[in-house]
VOMIBA-370066 format. One line per field, with one value per residue (C-alpha): x, y, z. Coordinates in steps of 0.1 Angstrom, whole numbers, plus 5000, padded with zeros to 4 digits. Each point is the difference from the previous one (the first is absolute). Example, Ala and Ser with C-alpha at 12.3 -4.5 7.8 and 13.67 -1.06 7.14 Angstrom:
2
x [5123, 5014]
y [4955, 5034]
z [5078, 4993]
END
This chain:
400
x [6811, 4981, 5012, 4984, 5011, 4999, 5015, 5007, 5023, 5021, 4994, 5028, 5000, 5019, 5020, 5028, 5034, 4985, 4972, 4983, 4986, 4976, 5007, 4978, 5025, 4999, 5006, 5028, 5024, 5036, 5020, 4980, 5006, 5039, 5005, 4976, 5023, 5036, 4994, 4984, 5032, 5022, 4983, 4996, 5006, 4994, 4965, 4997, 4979, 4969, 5003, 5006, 4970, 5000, 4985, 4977, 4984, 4993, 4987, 4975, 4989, 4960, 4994, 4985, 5009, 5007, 5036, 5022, 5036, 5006, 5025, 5022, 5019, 5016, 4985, 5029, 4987, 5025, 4984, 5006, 4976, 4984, 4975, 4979, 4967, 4977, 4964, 4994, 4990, 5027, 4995, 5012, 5002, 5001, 5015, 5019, 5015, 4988, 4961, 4984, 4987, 4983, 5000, 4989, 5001, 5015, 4996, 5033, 5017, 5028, 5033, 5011, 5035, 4997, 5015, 5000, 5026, 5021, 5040, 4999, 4965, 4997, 4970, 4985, 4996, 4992, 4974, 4986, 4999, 4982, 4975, 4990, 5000, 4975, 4983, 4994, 4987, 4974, 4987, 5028, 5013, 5039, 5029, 5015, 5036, 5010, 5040, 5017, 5035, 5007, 5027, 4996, 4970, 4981, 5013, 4987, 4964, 4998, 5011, 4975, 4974, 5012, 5010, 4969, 4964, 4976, 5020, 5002, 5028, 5002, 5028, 4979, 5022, 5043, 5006, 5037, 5004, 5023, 5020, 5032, 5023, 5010, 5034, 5018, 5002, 4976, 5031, 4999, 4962, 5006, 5025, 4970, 4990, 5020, 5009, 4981, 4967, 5013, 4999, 4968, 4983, 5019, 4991, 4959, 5005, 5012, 4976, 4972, 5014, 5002, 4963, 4994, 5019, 5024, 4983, 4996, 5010, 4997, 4973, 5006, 4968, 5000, 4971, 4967, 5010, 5021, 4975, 4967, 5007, 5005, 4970, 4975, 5032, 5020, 4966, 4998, 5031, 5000, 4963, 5020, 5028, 4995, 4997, 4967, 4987, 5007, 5000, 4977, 5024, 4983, 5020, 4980, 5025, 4989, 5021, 5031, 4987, 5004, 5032, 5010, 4985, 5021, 5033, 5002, 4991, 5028, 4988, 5006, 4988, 5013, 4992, 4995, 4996, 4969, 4984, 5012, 5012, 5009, 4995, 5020, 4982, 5024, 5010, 5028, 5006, 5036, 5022, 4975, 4987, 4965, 5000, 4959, 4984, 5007, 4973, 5006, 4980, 4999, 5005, 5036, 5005, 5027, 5020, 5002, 4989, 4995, 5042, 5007, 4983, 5013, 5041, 4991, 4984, 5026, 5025, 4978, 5004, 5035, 4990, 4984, 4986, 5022, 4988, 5023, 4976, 4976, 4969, 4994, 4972, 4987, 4999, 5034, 4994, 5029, 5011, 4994, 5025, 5025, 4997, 5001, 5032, 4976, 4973, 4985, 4973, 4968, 4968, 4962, 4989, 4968, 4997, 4958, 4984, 5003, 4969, 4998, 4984, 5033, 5025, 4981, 5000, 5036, 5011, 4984, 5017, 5036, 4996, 4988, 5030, 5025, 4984, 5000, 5040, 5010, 4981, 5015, 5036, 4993, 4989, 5026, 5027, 4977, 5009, 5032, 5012, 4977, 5022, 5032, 4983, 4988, 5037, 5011, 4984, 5003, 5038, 4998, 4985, 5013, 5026, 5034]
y [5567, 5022, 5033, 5026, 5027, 5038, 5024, 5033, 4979, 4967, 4970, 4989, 4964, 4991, 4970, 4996, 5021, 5002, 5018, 5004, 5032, 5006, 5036, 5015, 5006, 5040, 4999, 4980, 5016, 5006, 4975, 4973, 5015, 5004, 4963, 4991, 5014, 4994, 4967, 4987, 5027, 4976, 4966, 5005, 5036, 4986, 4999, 5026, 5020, 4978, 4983, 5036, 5022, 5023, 4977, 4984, 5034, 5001, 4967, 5004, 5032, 4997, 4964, 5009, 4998, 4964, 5008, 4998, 5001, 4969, 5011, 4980, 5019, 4983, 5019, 5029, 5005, 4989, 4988, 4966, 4993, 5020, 4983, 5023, 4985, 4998, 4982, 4982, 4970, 4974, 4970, 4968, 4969, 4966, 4988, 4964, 4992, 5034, 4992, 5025, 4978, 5025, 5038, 5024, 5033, 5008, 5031, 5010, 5033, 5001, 5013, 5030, 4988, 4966, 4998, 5010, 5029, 4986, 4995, 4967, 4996, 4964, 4975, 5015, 5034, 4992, 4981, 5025, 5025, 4971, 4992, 5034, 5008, 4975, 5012, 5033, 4986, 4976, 5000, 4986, 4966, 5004, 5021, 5005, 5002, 5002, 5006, 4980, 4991, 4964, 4987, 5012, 5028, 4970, 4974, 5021, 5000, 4966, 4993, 5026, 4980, 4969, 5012, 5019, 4994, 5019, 5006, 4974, 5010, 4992, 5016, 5004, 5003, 5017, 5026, 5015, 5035, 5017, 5031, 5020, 5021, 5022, 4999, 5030, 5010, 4991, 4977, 4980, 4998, 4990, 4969, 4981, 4989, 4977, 5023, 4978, 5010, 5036, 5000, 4980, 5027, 5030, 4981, 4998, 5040, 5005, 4981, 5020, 5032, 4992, 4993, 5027, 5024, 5007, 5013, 4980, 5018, 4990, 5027, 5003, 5002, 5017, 5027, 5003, 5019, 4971, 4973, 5022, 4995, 4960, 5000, 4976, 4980, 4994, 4981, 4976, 4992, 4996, 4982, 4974, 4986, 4960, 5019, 5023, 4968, 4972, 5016, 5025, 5029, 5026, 5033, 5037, 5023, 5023, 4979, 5021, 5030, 4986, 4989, 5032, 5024, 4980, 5004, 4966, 4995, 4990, 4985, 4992, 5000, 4990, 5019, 4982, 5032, 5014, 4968, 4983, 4966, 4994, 5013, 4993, 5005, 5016, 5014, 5017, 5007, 5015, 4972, 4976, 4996, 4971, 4991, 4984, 4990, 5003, 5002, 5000, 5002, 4961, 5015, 5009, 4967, 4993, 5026, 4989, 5038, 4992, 4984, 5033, 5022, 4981, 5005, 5036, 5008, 4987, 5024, 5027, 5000, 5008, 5035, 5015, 4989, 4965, 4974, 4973, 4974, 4989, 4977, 4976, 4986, 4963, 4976, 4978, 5016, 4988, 5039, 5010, 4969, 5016, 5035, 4993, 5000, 4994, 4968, 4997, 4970, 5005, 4987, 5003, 4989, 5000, 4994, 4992, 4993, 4965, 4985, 4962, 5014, 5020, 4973, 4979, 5024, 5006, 4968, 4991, 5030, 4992, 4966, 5009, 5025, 4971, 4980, 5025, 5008, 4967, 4993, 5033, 4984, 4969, 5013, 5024, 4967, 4980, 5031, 5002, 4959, 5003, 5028, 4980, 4969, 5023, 5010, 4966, 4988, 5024, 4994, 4960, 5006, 5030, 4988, 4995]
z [7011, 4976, 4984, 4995, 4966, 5015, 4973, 5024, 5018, 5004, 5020, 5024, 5011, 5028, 5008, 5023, 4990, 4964, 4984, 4966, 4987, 4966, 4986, 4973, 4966, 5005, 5036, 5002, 5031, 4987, 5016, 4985, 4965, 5002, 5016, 4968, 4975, 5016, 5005, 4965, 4990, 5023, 4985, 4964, 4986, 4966, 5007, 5028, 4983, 4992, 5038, 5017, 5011, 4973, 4975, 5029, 5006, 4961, 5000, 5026, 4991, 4988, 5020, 5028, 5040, 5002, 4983, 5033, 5009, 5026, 5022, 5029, 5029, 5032, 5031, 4995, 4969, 4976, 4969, 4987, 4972, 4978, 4974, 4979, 4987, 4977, 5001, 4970, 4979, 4985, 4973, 5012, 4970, 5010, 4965, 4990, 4968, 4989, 5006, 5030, 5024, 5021, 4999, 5036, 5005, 5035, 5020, 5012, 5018, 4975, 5013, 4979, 4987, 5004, 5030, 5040, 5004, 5030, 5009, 5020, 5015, 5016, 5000, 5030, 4988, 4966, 5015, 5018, 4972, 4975, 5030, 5003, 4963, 4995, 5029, 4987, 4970, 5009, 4959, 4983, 5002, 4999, 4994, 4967, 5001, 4960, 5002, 5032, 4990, 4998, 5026, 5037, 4997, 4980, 5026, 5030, 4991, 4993, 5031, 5015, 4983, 5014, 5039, 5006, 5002, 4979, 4966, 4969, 4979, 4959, 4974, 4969, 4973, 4997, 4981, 4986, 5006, 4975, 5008, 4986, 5020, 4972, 4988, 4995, 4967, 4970, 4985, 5030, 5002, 4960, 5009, 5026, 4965, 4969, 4971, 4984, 5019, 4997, 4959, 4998, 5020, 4982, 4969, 5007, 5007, 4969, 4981, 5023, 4989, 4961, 5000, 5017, 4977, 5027, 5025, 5030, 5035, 5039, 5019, 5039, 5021, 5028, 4996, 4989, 4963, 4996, 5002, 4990, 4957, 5009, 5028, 4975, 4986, 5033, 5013, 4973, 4998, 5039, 4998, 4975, 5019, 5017, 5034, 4994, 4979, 5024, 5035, 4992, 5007, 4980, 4990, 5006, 4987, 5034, 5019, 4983, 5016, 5038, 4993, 4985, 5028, 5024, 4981, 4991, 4956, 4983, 4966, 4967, 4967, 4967, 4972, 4968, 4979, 5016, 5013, 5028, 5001, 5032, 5040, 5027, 5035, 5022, 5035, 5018, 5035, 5011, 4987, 4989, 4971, 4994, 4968, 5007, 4967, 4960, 4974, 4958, 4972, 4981, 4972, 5007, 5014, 4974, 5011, 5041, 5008, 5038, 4999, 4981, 5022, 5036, 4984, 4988, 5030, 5020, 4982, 5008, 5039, 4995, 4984, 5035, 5032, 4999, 5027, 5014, 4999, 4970, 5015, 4969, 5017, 5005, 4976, 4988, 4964, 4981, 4990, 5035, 5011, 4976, 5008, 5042, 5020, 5035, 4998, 5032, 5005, 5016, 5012, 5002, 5031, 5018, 5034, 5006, 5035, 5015, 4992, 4991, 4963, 4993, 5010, 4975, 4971, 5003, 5006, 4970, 4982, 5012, 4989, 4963, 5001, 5007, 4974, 4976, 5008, 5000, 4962, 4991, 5006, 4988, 4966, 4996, 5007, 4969, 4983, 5007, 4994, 4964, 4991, 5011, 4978, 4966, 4999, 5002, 4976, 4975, 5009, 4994, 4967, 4987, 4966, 5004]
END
């Protein structure tokens, strides 16, 4: 069946007792809005926020009208699924033993979150919703699903994949997403860590400060005058960090302004007497708070300014406007392990259409992934038993 894209209105595509519906971003009808945020409030209010329609409306904002909300409803018009999306490209490495094999570039409709917004949609209807999705974009390949939680939301397309014709189903790579419901009182928040840690990081302040004659100082960003002295420094330091240099995710220090108009800038600088050392890209939202990327000046390196600025920072939500829940982001950095009270595990997948050529591709893939797993484990045991050995021996001969 082919789709045709009108922008002055939706398509409605009828089948049975269910139906799905394509809304443009600034005409999405109300109910459809409030089922979108209570239920990712419901699933996961930690990260609510960047799943909930608010940030999708920012998101697509300047892309065009191919940026569509997918939405399910039974014939009654309850909604079941929502899934915003996103048309875009996605890199996909075939690598083994740390050599890429193979590199594509896929055209995806990316689902804005990561994940379908649903309660308890069955195969049949997520079905439906993926048939037509792909339907209504005959240009890209797949869909891009970037944060499905492992266990039973993983376990369901999978078995999609597997149940129904027209789908081939790969998870690309797991992720750990790190989150902290805030304790209560800055003591508390203080006692996540060892002492230890505590004085190590109170110590590199204090050696920051002496070399700076005293005078080092958190700034919060939240409006233009606060970021406008620091415009030309906050994008280098931005435009230096692994992300911008190995994903490409450059830093425009516009991108402050959006957030701001919206209500949503809450960053942080730290002041090394009138240079910065250090930015902390940040958002809030009612109770959470995205802690999304740091950047420091090398420099400064000795003196961990991105571990000082995260812990001061920190300390700083208690002073106003203090969220519940601090999104740490993805990545099982070991700080971020420290810091978290909440790690949930997630998945990339990417569901393509069920051609012979993709079953192939991804077959390949999910076998180089267990390969690479498996040699993973088994050098981490070497590791581990020529540890055990080196102490040992340095027992056996050690003098008596």
């Amino acid at each position: 069946m082919t789709f045709t894209h009108r922008w002055h209105r939706y398509d409605k595509l009828q089948t049975g007792t269910l139906r799905v519906e394509f809304h443009p971003p600034d005409r999405l009808p109300n109910d459809v809005a409030a089922f979108w945020r209570d239920t990712c409030r419901a699933n996961d209010p930690a990260s609510s926020f960047l799943c909930g329609p608010d940030w999708y409306s920012m998101m697509a904002r300047g892309r065009g009208p191919d940026s569509q909300v997918a939405v399910l409803r039974r014939a009654d018009g309850t909604i079941r699924t929502v899934a915003p999306l996103l048309p875009d490209t996605r890199q996909v490495f075939l690598a083994l033993a740390g050599r890429r094999l193979m590199q594509a570039t896929v055209p995806v409709v990316a689902v804005c979150g990561g994940d379908v917004v649903d309660k308890d949609a069955g195969l049949d209807e997520l079905d439906l919703l993926f048939s037509h999705i792909l339907g209504h974009y005959p240009q890209v390949k797949g869909v891009w699903c970037d944060h499905v939680t492992t266990g039973s939301r993983t376990d369901r397309l999978t078995e999609l994949a597997r149940s129904r014709r027209g789908y081939c189903f790969q998870t690309l790579y797991t992720v750990a997403q790190c989150r902290l419901v805030l304790p209560n009182s800055i003591d508390d928040l203080r006692r996540l860590r060892s002492r230890k840690t505590i004085s190590k990081i109170e110590g590199r302040e204090r050696a920051l400060r002496r070399s700076h004659r005293d005078e080092c100082r958190i700034v919060e960003v939240r409006h233009p005058e606060d970021w406008s002295p620091h415009a030309a420094r906050i994008e280098t330091l931005m435009n230096n960090t692994w992300q911008a240099k190995e994903l490409g995710m450059r830093f425009e220090v516009g991108e402050l302004a959006e957030l701001a108009a919206r209500g949503w800038l809450r960053s942080f600088l730290l002041m090394a007497g009138d240079e910065a050392a250090a930015f902390a890209l940040c958002y809030q939202s009612g109770d959470v708070f995205v802690y999304a990327r740091i950047g420091y000046d090398s420099k400064f390196a000795k003196f961990s300014p991105g571990t000082i600025l995260l812990y001061r920072l920190l300390e700083q939500l208690y002073m106003s406007d203090t969220p519940k829940y601090v999104d740490l982001g993805d990545g099982d950095f070991g700080y971020k392990k420290e810091l978290a009270n909440d790690i949930l595990e997630a998945n990339a997948c990417l569901i393509l259409r069920g051609t012979a050529q993709h079953a192939f591709l991804l077959r390949l893939y999910g076998m180089a992934r267990v390969l690479n797993r498996t040699g993973r484990a088994l050098l981490e045991q070497a590791n581990r038993l020529g540890q055990k050995f080196r102490r040992l021996h340095s027992g056996s001969t050690a003098p008596s």
